[in-house]
LOLUMTOR-963272 format. One record per residue (C-alpha): residue number from 1; x, y, z; residue in one letter. Coordinates in steps of 0.5 Angstrom, whole numbers, plus 500, padded with zeros to 3 digits. Layout:
DRENBA  nr  X  Y  Z  rest
DRENBA  NUM  X  Y  Z  A $
...
//
This chain:
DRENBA  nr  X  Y  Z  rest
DRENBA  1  691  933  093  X $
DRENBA  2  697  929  092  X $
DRENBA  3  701  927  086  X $
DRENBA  4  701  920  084  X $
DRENBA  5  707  917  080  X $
DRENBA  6  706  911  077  X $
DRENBA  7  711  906  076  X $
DRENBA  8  710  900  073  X $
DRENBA  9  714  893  073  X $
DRENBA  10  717  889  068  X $
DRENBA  11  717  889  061  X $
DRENBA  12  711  895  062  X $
DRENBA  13  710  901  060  X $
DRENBA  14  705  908  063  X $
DRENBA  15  700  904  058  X $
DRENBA  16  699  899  064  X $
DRENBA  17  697  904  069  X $
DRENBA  18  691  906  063  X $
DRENBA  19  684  903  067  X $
DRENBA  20  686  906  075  X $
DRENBA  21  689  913  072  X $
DRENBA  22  681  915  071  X $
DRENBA  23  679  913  078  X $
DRENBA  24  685  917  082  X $
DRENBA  25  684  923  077  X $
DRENBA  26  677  923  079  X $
DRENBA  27  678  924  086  X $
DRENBA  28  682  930  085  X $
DRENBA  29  689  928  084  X $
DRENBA  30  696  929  080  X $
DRENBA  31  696  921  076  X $
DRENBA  32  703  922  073  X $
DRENBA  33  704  914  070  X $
DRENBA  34  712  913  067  X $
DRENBA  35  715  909  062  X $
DRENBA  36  723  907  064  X $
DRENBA  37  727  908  060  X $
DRENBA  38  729  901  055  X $
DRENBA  39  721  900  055  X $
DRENBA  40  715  901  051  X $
DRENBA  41  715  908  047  X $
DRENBA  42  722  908  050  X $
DRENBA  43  725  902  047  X $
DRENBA  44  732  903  045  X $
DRENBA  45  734  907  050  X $
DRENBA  46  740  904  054  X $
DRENBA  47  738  902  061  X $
DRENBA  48  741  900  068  X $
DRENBA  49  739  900  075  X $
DRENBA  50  741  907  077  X $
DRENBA  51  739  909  069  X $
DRENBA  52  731  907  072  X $
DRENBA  53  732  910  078  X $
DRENBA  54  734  917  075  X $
DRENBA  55  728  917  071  X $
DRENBA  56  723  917  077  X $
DRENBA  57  727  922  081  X $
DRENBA  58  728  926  074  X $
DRENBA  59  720  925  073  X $
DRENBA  60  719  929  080  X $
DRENBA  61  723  934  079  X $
DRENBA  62  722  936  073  X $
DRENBA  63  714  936  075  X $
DRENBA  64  717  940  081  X $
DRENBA  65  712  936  084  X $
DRENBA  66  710  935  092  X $
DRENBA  67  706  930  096  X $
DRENBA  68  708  925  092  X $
DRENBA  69  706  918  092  X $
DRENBA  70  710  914  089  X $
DRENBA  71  707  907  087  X $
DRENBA  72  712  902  084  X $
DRENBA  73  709  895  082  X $
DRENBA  74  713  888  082  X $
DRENBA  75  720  889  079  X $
DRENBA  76  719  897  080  X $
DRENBA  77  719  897  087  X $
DRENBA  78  726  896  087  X $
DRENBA  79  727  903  083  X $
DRENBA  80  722  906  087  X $
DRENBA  81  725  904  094  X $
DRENBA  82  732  907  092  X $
DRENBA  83  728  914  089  X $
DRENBA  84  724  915  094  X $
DRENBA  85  730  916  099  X $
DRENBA  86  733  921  094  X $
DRENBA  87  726  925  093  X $
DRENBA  88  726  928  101  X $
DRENBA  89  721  932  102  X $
DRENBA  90  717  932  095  X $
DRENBA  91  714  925  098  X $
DRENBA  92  709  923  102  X $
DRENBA  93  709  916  101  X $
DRENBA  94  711  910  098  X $
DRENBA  95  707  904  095  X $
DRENBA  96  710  898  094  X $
DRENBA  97  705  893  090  X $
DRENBA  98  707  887  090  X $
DRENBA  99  713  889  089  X $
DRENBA  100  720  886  091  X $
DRENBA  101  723  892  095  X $
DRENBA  102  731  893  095  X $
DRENBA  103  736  891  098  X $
DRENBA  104  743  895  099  X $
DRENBA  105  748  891  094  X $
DRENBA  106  743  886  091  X $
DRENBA  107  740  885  084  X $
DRENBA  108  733  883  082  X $
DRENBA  109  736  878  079  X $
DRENBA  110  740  875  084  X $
DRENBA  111  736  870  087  X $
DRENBA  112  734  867  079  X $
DRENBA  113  738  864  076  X $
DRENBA  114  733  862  070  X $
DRENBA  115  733  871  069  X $
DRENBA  116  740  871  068  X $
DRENBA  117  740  864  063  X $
DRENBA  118  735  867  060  X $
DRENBA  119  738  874  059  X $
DRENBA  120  744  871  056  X $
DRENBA  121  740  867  051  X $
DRENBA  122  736  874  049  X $
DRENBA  123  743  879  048  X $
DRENBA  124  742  882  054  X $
DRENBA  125  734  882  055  X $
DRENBA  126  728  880  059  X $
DRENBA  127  724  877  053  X $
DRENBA  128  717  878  053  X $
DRENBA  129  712  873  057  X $
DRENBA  130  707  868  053  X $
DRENBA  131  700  868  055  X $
DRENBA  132  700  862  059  X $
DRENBA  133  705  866  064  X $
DRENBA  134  698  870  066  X $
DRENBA  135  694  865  068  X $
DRENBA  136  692  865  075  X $
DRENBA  137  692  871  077  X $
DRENBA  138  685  873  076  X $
DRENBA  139  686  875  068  X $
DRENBA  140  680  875  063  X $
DRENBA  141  683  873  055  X $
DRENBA  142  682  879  053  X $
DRENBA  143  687  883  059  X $
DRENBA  144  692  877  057  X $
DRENBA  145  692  878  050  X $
DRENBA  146  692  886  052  X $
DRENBA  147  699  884  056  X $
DRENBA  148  702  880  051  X $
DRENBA  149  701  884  045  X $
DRENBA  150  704  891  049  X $
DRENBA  151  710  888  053  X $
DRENBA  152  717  889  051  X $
DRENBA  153  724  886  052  X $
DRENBA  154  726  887  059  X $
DRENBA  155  733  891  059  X $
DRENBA  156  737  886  063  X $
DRENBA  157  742  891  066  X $
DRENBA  158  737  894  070  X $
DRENBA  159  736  887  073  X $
DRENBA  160  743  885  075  X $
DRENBA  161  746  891  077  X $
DRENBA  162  746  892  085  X $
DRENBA  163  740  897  089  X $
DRENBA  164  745  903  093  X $
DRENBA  165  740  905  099  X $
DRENBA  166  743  911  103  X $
DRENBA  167  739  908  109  X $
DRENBA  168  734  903  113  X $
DRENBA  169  728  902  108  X $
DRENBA  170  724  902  114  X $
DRENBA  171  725  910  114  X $
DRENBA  172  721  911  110  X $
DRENBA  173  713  911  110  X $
DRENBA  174  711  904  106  X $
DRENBA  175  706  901  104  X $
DRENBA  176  706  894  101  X $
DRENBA  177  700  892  098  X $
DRENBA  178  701  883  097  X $
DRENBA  179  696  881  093  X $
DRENBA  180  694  873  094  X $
DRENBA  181  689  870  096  X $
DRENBA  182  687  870  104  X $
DRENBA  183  692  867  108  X $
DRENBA  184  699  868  104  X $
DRENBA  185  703  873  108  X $
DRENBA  186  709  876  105  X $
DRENBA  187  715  874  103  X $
DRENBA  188  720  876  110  X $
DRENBA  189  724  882  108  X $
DRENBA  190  717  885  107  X $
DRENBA  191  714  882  114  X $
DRENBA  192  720  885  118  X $
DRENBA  193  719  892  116  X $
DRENBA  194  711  891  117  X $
DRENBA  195  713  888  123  X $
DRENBA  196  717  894  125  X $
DRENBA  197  711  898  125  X $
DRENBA  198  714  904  120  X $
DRENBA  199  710  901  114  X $
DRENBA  200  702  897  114  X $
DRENBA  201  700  892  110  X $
DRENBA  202  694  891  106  X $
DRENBA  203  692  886  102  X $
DRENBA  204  688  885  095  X $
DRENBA  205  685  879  093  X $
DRENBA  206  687  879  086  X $
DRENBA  207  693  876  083  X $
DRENBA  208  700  879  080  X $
DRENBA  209  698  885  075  X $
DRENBA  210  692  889  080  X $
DRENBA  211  692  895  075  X $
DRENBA  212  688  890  070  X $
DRENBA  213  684  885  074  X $
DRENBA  214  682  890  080  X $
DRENBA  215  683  897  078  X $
DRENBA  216  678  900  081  X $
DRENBA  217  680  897  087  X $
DRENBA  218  687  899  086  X $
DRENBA  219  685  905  086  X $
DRENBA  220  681  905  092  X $
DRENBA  221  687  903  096  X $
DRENBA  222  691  908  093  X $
DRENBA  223  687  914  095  X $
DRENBA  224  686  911  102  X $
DRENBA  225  695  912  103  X $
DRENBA  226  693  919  100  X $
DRENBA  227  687  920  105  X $
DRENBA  228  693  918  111  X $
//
């Protein structure tokens, strides 16, 4: 048995995690999705990077949780690689899906410029995306209305204050899951590490938000890495 924390990305709350949680329940293990502070039933809770850091690390520790595998998808992979440096030996594994990963001194949102104009037009925030911003990836109009009605405002602190990593990423054991249709390959920070042998690649033909479009697949996925 091994226990999952489940972190979902941008504008998300533990509700994303809602269709793969049963899947991975059924198979025996701990599921414990998360809602990072400033989101969803979290609103108004004053977040910065480190604020969501804490709260992963915090979730273990106050489960007292062992063999975890710590999943972090899309801007969560940032948060997620700098606990899962600070977890020791409560960690198993860490899944990165289709995550951006950290890196020591740099923002989410340092590489786009549109973030922070648009942190600025918004007092602060990371407004919610319009339904046109799913399109593409896999989604049916029912999922996609689903994500619109249930995302929130995106703390922008979390999203422009540096990653502090305590060492190489590449000390941790990885996954990273890309999901993209065959033949993309992944952005070169994460091609390195998977080149470097320390983390494996697998890939899912699906678009950006695999928790809806495949969430049986997902979680196949999942309990292959908690199978290792």
């Amino acid at each position: 048995m091994v226990n999952f924390i489940l972190v979902p990305g941008a504008r998300l709350g533990s509700w994303a995690w809602d269709d793969v949680v049963p899947h991975l329940r059924e198979a025996g293990h701990g599921v414990h999705p998360l809602t990072l502070s400033g989101l969803a039933e979290k609103q108004g809770i004053p977040a910065g990077q480190q604020t969501h850091v804490r709260d992963i690390v915090d979730e273990v520790v106050r489960l007292d949780l062992r063999e975890v595998v710590l999943v972090g998808h899309s801007y969560a992979g940032i948060p997620v690689g700098q606990a899962a440096q600070q977890l020791g030996d409560h960690l198993a594994h860490t899944v990165f899906l289709d995550s951006s990963i950290p890196a020591d001194g740099e923002s989410f949102a340092g590489p786009y410029p549109a973030i922070k104009a648009s942190l600025a037009r918004n007092d602060g925030f990371w407004p919610p995306a319009p339904a046109s911003h799913y399109a593409g990836h896999g989604l049916t109009e029912r999922q996609i209305a689903r994500i619109v009605a249930d995302t929130t405002p995106h703390p922008g602190r979390t999203l422009t204050e540096p990653a502090v990593l305590s060492g190489p990423l590449s000390d941790l054991k990885a996954t990273y899951v890309l999901c993209a249709p065959p033949g993309e390959e992944p952005d070169d920070d994460v091609a390195e590490l998977v080149t470097d042998g320390r983390w494996r690649l697998v890939r899912v033909d699906t678009g950006h938000w695999p928790m809806f479009s495949r969430p049986r697949e997902l979680a196949r996925v999942l309990l292959d890495v908690a199978g290792e």
